[in-house]
C-alpha positions in Angstrom: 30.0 -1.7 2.1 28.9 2.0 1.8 25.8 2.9 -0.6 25.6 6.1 -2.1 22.2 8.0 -4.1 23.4 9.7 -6.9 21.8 11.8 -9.6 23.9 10.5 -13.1 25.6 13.6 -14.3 27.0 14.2 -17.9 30.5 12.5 -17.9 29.9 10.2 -14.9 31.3 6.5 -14.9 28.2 3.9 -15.1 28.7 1.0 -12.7 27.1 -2.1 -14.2 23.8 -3.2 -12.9 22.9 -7.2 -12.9 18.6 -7.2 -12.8 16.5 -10.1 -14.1 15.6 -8.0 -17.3 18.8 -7.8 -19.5 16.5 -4.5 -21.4 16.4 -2.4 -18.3 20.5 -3.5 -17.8 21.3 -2.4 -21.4 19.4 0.9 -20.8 21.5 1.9 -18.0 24.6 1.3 -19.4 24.0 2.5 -23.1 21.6 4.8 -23.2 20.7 7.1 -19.4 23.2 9.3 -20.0 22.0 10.0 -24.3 18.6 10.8 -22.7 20.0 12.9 -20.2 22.2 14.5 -22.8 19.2 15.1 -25.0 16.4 16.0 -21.8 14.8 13.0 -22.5 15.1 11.5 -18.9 17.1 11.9 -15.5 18.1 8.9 -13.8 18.4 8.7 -10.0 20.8 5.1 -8.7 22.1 3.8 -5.8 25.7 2.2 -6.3 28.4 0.8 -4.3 32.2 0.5 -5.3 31.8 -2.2 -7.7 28.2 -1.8 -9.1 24.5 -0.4 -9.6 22.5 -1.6 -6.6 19.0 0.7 -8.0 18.3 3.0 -10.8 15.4 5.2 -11.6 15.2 6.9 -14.5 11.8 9.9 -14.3 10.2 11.7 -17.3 7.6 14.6 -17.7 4.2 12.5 -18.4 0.9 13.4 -18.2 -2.7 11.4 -17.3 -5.4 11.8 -19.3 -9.1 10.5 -19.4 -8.3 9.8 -23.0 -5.8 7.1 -21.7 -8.3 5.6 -18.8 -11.8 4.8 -18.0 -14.0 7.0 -16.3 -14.1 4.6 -13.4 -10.9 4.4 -12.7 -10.4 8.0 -13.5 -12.9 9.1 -11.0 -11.3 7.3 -8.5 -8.2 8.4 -8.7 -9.3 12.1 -9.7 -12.7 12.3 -8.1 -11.9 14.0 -5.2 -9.9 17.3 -6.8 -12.7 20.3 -6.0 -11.0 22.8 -8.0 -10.3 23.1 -11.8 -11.5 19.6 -13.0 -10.0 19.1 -16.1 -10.0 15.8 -18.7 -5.4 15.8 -17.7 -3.4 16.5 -15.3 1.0 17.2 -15.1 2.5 14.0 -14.2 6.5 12.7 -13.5 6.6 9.3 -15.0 9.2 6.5 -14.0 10.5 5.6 -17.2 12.2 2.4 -16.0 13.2 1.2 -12.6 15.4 -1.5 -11.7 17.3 -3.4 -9.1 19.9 -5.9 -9.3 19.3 -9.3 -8.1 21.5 -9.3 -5.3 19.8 -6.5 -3.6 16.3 -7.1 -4.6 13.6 -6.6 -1.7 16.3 -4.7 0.6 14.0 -1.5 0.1 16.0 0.4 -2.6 13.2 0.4 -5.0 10.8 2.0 -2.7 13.5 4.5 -1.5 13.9 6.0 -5.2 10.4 5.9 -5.5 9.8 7.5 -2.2 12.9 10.5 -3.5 11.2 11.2 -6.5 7.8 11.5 -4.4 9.7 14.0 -1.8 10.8 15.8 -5.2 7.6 16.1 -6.7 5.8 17.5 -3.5 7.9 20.3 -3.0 6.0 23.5 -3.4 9.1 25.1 -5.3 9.0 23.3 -8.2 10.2 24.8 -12.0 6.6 23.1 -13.0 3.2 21.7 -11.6 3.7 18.0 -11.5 0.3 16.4 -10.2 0.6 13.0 -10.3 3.4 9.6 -10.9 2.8 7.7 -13.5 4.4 4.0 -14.7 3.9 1.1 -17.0 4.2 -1.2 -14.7 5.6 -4.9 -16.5 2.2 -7.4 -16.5 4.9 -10.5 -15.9 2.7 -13.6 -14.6 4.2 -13.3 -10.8 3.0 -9.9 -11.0 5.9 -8.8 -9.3 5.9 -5.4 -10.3 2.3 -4.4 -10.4 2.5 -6.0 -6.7 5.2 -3.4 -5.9 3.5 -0.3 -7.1 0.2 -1.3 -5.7 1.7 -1.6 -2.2 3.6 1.6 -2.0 -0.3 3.7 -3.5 -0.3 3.2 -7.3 -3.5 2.7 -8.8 -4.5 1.3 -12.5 -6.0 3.9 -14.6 -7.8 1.1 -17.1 -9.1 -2.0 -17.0 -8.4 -2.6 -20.7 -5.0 -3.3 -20.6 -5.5 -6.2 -17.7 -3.8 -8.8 -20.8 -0.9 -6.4 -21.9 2.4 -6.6 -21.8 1.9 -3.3 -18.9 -0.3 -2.0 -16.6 -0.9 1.9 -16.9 -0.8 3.0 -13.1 -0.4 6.6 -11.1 -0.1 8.0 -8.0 -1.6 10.8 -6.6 0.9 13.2 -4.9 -1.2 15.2 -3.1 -2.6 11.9 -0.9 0.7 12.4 0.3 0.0 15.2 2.4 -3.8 14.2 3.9 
């Protein structure tokens, strides 16, 4: 069965995806393309004939020391030499799901690792520093699991008993 990345274009046919969160379903099939009609969000997917394997769906975002604490913002910021500031551009991932059939096949970490190649190109229309995501605090931990082990790091301790974890990655490690 062939697998295809797409970017969702104005006018394209949504193929139904079937994750374990019914919210992140509902969102790809009612409202990706109103935020991409109103610049809200772009959504990246991989589909097959019949259905939505992956989706991503990436907003502008931005960190902030406002939003962490200074240990885990030195951490994650420490090392920049020049032009320390108290934020920094950031892409964030808005949502990201895969349906249940395909989950742990690697498509997840391949949109992730697209919109990493995107935001590392030195062409860009705008600085985009880091990737940020509010990553679902779910008892399993499944999906803070997931972003730790592809280089996401939690920017505060104080949101250990949300609902999410505020996380980034930095996209400059990329190239050390």
């Amino acid at each position: 069965m062939e697998v295809q990345l797409k970017r969702l274009r104005l006018g394209d046919t949504i193929k139904p995806i079937h994750s374990c969160d019914n919210d992140l379903n509902d969102f790809l099939m009612e409202d990706a393309l109103p935020h991409l009609e109103d610049q809200q969000g772009v959504t990246y997917l991989f589909e097959n004939e019949e259905e939505t394997i992956c989706y991503c769906t990436i907003l502008h975002d931005k960190i902030s020391l406002r939003d962490s604490d200074k240990k885990h913002w030195n951490s994650l910021t420490g090392h920049i030499q020049r032009n320390r500031r108290s934020n920094y551009p950031a892409i964030k991932i808005g949502k990201l799901a895969t349906s249940l059939n395909f989950e742990r096949q690697g498509y997840g970490r391949r949109l992730i690792s697209l919109v990493q190649y995107l935001y590392t190109k030195p062409d860009l229309a705008a600085g985009c520093r880091f990737i940020t995501v509010d990553a679902v605090n779910e008892p399993s931990q499944k999906a803070i699991s997931f972003y730790k082990n592809i280089g996401f790091h939690f920017m505060t301790d104080n949101d250990e008993h949300d609902e999410t974890r505020y996380m980034a990655f930095d996209l400059l490690s990329m190239k050390i």
